[in-house]
Z-matrix of the N, CA and C atoms (Angstrom, degrees):
N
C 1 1.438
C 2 1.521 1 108.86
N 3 1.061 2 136.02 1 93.96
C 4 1.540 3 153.92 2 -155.94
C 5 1.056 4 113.29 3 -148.35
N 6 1.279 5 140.75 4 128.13
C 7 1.414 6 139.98 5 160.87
C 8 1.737 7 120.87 6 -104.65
N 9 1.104 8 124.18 7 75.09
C 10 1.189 9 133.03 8 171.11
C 11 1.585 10 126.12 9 21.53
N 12 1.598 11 99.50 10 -39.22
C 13 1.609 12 96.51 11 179.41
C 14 1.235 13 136.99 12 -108.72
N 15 1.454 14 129.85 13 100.37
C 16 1.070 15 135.15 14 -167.53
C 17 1.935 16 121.83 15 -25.46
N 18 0.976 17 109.85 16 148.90
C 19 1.352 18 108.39 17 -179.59
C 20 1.663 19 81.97 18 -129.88
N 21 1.632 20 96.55 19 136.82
C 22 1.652 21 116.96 20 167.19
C 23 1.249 22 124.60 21 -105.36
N 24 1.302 23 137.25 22 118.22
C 25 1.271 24 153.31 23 140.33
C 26 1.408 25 119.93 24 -72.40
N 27 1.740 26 100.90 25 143.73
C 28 1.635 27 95.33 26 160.89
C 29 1.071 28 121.17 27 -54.80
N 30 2.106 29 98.12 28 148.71
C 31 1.379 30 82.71 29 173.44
C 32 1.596 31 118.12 30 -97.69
N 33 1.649 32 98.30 31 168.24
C 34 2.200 33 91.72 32 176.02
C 35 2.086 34 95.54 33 128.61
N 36 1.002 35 139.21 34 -172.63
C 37 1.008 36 147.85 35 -138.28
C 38 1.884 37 99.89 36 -104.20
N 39 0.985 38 115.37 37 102.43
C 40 1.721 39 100.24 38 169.91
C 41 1.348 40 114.43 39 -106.80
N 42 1.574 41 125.27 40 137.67
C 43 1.178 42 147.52 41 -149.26
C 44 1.482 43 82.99 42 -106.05
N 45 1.731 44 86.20 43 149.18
C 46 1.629 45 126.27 44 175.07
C 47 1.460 46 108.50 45 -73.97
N 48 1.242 47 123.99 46 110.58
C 49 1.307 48 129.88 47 175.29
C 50 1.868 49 106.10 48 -92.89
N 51 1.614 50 104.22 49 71.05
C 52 1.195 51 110.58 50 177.73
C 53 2.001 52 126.78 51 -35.37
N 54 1.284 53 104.14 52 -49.19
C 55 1.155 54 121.80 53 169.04
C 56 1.739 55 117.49 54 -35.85
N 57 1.466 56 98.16 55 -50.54
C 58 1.307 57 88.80 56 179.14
C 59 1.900 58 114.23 57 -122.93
N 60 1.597 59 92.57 58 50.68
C 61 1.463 60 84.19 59 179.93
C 62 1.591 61 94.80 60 -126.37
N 63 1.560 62 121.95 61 -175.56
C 64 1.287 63 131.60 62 156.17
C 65 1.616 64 115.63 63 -153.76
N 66 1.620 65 98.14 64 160.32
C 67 1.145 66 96.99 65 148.31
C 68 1.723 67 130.06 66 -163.70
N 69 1.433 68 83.74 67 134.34
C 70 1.571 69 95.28 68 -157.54
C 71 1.494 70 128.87 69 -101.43
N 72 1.567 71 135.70 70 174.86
C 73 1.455 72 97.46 71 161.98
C 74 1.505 73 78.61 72 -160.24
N 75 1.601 74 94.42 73 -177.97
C 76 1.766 75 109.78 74 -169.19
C 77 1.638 76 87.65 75 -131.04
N 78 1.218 77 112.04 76 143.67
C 79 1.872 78 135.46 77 163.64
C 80 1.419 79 103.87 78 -129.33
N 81 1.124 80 128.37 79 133.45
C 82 1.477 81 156.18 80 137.10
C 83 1.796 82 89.71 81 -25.88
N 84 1.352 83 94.43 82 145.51
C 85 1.744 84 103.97 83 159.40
C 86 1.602 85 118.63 84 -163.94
N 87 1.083 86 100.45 85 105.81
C 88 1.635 87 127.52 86 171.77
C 89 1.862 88 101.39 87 91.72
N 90 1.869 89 96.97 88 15.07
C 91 1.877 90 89.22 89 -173.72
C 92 0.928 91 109.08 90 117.51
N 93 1.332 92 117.78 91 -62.48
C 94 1.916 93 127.33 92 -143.91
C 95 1.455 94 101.70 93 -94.78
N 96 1.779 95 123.01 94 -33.28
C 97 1.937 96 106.23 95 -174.41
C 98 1.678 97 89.86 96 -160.11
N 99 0.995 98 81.90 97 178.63
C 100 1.918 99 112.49 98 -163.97
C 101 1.608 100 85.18 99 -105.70
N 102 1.778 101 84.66 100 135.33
C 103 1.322 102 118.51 101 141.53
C 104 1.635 103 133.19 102 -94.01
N 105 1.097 104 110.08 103 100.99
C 106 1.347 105 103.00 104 -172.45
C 107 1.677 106 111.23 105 -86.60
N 108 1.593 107 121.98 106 176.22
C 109 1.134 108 118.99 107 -159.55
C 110 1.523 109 106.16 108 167.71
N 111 1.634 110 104.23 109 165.41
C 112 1.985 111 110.10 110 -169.45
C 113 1.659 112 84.25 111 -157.71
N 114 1.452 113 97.46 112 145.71
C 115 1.577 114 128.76 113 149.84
C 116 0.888 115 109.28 114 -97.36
N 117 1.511 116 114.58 115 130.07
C 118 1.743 117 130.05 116 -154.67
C 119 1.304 118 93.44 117 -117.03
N 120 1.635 119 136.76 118 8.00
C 121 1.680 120 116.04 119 164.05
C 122 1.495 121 80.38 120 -158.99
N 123 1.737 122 85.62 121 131.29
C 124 1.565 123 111.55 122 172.01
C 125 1.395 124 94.41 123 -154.34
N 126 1.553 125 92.08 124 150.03
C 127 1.701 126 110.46 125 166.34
C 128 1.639 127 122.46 126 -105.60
N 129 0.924 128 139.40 127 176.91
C 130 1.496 129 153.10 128 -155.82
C 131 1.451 130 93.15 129 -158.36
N 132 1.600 131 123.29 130 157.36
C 133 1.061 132 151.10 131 96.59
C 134 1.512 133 114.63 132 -125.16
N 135 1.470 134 100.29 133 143.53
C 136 1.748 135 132.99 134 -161.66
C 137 0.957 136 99.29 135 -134.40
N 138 1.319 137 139.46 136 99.74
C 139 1.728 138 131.62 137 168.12
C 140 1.298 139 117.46 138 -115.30
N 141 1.192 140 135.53 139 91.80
C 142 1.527 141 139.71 140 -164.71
C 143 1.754 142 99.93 141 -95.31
N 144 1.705 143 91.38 142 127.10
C 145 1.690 144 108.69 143 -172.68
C 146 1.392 145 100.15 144 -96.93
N 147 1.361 146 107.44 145 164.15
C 148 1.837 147 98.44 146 173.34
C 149 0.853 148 144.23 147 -50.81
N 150 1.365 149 118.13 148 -10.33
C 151 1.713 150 125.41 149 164.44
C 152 1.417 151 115.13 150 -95.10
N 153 1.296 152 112.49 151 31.24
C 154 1.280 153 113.25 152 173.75
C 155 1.372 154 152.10 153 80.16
N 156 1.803 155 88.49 154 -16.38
C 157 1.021 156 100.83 155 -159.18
C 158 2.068 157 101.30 156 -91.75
N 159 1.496 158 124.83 157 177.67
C 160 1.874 159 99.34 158 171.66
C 161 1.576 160 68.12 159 -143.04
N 162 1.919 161 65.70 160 163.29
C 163 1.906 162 117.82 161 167.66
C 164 1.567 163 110.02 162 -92.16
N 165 1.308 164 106.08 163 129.37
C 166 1.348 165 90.84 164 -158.15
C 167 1.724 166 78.61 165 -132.69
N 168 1.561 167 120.59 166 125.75
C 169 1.128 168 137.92 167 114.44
C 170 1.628 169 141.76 168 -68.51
N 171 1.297 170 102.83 169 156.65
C 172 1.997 171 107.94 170 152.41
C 173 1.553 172 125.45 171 169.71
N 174 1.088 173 97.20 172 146.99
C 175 1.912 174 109.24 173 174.86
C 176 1.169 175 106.75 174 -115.02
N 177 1.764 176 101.70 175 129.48
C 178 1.608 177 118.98 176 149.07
C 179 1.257 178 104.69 177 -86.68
N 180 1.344 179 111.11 178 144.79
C 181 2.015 180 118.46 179 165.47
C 182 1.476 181 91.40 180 -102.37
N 183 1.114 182 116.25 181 114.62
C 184 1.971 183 142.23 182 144.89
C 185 1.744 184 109.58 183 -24.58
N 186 1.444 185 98.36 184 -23.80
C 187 1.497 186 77.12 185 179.67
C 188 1.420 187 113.72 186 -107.11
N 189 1.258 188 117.04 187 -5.31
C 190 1.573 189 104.38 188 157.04
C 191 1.870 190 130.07 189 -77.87
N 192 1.674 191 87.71 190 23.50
C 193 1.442 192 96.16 191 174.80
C 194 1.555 193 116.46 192 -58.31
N 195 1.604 194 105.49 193 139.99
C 196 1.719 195 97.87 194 -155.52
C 197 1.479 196 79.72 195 -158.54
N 198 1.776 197 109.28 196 122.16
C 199 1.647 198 113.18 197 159.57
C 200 2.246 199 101.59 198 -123.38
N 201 1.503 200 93.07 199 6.15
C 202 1.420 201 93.06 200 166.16
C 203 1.896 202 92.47 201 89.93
N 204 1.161 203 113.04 202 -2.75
C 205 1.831 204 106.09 203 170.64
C 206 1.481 205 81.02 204 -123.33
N 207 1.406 206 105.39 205 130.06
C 208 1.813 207 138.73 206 179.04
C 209 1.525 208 91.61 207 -94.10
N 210 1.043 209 138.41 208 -25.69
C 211 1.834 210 128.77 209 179.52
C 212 1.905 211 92.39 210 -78.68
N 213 0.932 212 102.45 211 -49.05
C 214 1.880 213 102.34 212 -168.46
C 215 1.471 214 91.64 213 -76.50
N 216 1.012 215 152.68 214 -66.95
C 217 1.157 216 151.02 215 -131.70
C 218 1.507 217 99.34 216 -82.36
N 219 1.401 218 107.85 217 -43.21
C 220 1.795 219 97.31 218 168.97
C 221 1.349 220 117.26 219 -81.97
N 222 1.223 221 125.48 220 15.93
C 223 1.596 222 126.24 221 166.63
C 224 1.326 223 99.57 222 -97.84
N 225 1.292 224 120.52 223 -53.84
C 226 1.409 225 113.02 224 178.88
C 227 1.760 226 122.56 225 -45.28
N 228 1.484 227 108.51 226 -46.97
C 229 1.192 228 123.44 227 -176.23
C 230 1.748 229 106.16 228 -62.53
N 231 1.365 230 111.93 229 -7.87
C 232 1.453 231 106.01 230 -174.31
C 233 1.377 232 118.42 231 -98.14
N 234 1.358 233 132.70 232 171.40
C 235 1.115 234 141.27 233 174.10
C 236 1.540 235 111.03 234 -26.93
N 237 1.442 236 91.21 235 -57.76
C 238 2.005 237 94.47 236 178.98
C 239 1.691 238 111.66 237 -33.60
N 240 1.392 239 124.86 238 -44.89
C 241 1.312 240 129.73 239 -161.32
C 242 1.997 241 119.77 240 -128.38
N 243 1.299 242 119.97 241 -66.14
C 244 1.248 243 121.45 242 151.17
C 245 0.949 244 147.55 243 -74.96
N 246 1.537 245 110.02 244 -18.24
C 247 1.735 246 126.01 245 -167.53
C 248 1.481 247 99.17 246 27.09
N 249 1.376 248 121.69 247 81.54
C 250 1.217 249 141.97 248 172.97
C 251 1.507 250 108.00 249 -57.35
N 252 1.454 251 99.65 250 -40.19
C 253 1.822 252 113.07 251 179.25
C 254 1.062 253 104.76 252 -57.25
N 255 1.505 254 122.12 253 -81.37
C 256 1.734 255 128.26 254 -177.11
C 257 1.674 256 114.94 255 -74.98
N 258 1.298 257 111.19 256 0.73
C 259 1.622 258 94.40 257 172.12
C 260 1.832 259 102.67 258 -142.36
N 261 1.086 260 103.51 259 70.00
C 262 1.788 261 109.41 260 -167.39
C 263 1.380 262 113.15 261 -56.26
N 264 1.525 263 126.39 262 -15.09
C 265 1.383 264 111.91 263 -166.09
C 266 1.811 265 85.94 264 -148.68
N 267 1.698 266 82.54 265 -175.99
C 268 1.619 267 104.58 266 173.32
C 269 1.934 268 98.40 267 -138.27
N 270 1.515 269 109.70 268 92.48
C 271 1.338 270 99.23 269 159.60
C 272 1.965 271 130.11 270 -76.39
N 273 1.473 272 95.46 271 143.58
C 274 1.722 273 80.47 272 174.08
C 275 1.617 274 90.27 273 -138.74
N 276 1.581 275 110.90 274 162.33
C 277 1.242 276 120.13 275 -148.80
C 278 1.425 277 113.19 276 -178.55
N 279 1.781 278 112.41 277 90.58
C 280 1.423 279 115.25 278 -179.03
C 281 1.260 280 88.97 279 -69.33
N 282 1.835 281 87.02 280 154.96
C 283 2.087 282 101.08 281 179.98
C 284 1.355 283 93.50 282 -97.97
N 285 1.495 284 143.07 283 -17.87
C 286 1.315 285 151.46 284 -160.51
C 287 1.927 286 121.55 285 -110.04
N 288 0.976 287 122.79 286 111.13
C 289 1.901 288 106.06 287 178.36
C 290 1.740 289 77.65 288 -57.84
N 291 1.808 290 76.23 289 145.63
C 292 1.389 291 120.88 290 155.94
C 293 1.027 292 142.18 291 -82.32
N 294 1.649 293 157.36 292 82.21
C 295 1.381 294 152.75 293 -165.16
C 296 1.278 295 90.39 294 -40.56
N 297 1.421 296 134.33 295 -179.87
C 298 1.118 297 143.36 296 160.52
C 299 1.464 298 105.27 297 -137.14
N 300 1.005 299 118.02 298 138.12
C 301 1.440 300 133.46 299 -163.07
C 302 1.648 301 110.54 300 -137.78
N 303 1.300 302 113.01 301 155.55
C 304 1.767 303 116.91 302 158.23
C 305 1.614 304 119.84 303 -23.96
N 306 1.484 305 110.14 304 -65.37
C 307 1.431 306 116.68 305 153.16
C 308 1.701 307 92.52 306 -149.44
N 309 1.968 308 95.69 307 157.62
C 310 1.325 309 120.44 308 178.03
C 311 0.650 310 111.59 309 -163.74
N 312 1.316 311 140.62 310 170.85
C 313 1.369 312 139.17 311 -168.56
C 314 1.735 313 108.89 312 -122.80
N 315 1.263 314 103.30 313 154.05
C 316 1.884 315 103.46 314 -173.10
C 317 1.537 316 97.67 315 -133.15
N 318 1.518 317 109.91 316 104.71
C 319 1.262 318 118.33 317 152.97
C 320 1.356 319 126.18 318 -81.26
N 321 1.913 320 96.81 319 133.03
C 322 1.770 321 99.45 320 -164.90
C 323 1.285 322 68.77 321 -140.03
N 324 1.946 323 69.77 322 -177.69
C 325 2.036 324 110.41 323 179.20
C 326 1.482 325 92.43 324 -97.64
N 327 1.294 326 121.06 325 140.47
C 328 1.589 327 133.81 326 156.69
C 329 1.303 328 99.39 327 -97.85
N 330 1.381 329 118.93 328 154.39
C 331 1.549 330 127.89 329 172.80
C 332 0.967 331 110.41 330 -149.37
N 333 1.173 332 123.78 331 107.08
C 334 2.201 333 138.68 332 162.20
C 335 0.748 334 128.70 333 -98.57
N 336 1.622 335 130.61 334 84.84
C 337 1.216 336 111.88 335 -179.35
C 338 1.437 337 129.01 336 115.74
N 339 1.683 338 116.48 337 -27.62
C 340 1.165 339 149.74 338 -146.13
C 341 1.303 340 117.81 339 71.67
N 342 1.530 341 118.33 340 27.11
C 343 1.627 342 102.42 341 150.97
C 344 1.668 343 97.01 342 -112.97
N 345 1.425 344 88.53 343 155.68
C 346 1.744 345 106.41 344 165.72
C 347 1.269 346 137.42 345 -109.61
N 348 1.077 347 123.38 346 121.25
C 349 1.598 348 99.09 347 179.50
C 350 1.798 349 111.76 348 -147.45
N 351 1.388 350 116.60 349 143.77
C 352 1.258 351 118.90 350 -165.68
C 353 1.749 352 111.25 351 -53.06
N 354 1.222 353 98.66 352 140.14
C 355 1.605 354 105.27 353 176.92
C 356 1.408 355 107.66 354 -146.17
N 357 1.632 356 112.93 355 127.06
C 358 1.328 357 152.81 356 177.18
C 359 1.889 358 118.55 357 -63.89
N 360 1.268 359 119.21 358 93.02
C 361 2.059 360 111.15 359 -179.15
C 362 1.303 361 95.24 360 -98.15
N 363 1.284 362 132.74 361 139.18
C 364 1.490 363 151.93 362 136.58
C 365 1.365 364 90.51 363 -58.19
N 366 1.476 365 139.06 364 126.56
C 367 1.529 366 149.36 365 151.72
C 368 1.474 367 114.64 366 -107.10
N 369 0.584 368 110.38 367 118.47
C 370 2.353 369 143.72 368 166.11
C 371 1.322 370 98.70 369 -77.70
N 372 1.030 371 136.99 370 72.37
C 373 1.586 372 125.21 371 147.06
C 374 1.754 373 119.16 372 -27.26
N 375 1.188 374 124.02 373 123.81
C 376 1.481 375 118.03 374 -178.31
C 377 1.584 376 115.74 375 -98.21
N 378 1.747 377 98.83 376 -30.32
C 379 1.324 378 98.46 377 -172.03
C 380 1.828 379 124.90 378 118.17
N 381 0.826 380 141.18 379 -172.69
C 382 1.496 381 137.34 380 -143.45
C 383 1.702 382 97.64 381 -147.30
N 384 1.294 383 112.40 382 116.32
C 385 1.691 384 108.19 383 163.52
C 386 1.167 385 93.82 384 -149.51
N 387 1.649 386 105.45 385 140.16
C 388 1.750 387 132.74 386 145.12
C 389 1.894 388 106.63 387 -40.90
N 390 1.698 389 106.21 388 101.16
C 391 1.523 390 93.68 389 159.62
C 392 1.515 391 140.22 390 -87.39
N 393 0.810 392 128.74 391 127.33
C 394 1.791 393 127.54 392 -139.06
C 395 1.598 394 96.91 393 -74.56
N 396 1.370 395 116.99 394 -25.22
C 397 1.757 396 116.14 395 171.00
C 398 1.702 397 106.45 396 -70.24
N 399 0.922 398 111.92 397 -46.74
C 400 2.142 399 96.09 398 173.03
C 401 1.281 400 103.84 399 -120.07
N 402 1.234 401 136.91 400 0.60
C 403 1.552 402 126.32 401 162.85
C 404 1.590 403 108.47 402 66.10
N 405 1.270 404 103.94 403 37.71
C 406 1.698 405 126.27 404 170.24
C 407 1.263 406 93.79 405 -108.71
N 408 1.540 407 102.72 406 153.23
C 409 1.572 408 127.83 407 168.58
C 410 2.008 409 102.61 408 -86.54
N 411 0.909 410 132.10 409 110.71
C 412 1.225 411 162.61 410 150.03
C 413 1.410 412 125.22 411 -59.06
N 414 0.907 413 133.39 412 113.96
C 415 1.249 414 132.72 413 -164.92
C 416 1.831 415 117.52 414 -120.27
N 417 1.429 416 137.10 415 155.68
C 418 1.754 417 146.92 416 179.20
C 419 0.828 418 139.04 417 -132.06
N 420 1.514 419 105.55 418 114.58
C 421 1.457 420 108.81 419 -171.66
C 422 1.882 421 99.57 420 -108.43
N 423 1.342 422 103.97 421 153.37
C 424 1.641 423 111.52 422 151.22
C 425 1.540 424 111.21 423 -129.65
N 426 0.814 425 125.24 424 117.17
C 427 1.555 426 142.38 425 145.31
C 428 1.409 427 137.33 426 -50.26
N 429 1.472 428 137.34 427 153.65
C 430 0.977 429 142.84 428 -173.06
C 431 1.554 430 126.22 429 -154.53
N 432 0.838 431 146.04 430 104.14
C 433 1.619 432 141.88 431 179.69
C 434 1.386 433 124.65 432 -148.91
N 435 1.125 434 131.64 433 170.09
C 436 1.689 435 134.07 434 165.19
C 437 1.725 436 95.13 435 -126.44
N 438 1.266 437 114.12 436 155.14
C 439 1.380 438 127.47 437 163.27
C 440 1.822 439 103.31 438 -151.58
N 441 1.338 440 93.47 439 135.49
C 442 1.748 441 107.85 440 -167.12
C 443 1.837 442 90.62 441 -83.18
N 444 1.260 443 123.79 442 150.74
C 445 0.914 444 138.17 443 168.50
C 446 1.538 445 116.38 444 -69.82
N 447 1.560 446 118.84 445 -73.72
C 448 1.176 447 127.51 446 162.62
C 449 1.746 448 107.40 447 -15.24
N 450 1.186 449 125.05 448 -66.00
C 451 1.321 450 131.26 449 173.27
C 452 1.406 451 128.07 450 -28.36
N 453 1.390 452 112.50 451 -8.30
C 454 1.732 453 129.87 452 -138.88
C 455 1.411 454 79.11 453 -147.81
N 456 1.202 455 128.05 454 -40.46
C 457 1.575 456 126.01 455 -156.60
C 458 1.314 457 116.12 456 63.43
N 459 1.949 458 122.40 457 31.47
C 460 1.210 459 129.35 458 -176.75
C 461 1.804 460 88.29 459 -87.89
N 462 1.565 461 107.57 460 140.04
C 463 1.331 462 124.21 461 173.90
C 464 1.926 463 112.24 462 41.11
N 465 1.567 464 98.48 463 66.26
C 466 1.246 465 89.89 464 -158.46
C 467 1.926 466 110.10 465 -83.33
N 468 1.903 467 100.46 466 1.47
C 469 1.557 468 122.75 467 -169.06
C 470 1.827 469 105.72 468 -78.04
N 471 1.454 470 94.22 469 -19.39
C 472 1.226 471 117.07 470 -162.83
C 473 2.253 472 111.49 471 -79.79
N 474 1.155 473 89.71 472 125.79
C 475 1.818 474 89.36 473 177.44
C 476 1.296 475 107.14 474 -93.89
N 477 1.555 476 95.97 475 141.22
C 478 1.574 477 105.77 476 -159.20
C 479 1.895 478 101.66 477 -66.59
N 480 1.248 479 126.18 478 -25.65
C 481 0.813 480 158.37 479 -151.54
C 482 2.103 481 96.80 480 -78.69
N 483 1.751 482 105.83 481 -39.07
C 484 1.739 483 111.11 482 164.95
C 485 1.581 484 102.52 483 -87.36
N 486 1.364 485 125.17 484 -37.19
C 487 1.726 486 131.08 485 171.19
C 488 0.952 487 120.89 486 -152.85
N 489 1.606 488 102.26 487 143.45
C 490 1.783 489 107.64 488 -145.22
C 491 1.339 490 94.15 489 -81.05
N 492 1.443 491 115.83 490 158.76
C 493 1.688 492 132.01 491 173.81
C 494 1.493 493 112.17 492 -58.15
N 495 1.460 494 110.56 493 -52.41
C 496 1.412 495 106.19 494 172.33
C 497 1.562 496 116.59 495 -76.92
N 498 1.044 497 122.04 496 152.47
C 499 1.719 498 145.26 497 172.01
C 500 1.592 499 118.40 498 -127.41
N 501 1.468 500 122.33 499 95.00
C 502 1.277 501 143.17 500 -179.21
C 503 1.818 502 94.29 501 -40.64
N 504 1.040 503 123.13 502 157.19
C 505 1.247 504 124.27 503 159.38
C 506 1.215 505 100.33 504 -144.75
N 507 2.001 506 116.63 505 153.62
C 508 1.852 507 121.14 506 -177.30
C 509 1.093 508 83.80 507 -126.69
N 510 0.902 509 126.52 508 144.30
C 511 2.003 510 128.69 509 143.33
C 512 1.249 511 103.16 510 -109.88
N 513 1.466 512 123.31 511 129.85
C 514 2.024 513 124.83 512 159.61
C 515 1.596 514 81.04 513 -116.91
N 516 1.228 515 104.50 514 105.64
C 517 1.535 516 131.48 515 125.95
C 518 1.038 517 162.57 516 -28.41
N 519 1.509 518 127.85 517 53.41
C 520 1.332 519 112.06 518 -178.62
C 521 1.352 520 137.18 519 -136.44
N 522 1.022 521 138.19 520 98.73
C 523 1.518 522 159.45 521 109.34
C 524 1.313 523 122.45 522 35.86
N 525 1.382 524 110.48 523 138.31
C 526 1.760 525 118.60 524 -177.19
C 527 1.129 526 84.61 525 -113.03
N 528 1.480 527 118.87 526 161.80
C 529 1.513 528 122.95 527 158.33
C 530 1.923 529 116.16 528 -94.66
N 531 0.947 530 112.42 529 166.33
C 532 1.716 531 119.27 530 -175.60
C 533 1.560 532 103.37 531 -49.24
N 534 1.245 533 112.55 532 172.51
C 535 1.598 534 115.47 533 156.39
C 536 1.347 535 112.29 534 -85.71
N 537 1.461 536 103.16 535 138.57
C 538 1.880 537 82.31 536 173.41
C 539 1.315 538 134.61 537 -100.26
């Protein structure tokens, strides 16, 4: 899924415009419906070199796990499921700059825990606007992926059958550009 034509950004480091980003995901539960849900602190680094292309890091912290029920959300956060203690984050980390395109996809390493394992984004380019509160060019991404749990050895006591193996992940994206 590639679209041939490069999209250009400045080049140099563009900052996480937390405010207007997220990231969320959906799990199956017991089969029958989705749990939906967001990690409320994540980091970015985006560093786009002169050819356009960026390095793309980032960490979620596990403990801003949030589906809006504080009884589930601190079970999840526990040993039973994240071991928030011994596995505090989820790094991901293309080894390659990325062209950026209409949409493309960015294969990285995920890491939980100290295991790694390759993980696949569908990317949505959104596009470039001047925001009238700092009068920076701003930039959009949307994202797309699944990552199996089992894979991670997150809740490995757990039958896929009470929560599903795969976990949808969204990223909305968005980005300041450098100073120039």
């Amino acid at each position: 899924m590639t679209t041939s034509e490069q999209t250009t950004l400045a080049p140099g480091a563009w900052t996480l415009d937390a405010a207007h980003s997220s990231v969320n995901f959906t799990v199956k539960h017991l089969g029958i419906s989705k749990v939906r849900g967001r990690f409320n602190r994540f980091e970015t680094a985006f560093v786009v070199d002169n050819t356009g292309a960026a390095a793309i890091e980032a960490t979620i912290w596990f403990d801003s796990f949030d589906t809006g029920n504080e009884m589930r959300d601190g079970h999840v956060r526990s040993a039973d499921i994240l071991d928030v203690e011994n596995r505090p984050h989820l790094t991901f980390r293309v080894p390659e700059p990325v062209a950026l395109t209409e949409e493309f996809q960015v294969v990285g390493e995920a890491t939980i825990g100290g295991i790694t394992k390759p993980v696949t984004l569908d990317v949505e380019w959104g596009g470039v606007q001047v925001f009238p509160q700092d009068n920076k060019e701003h930039a959009g991404f949307n994202a797309t992926g699944t990552i199996k749990r089992s894979e991670f050895e997150v809740a490995p006591g757990l039958p896929t059958a009470m929560l599903s193996d795969k976990i949808a992940i969204e990223l909305d994206i968005q980005l300041v550009a450098p100073d120039a």
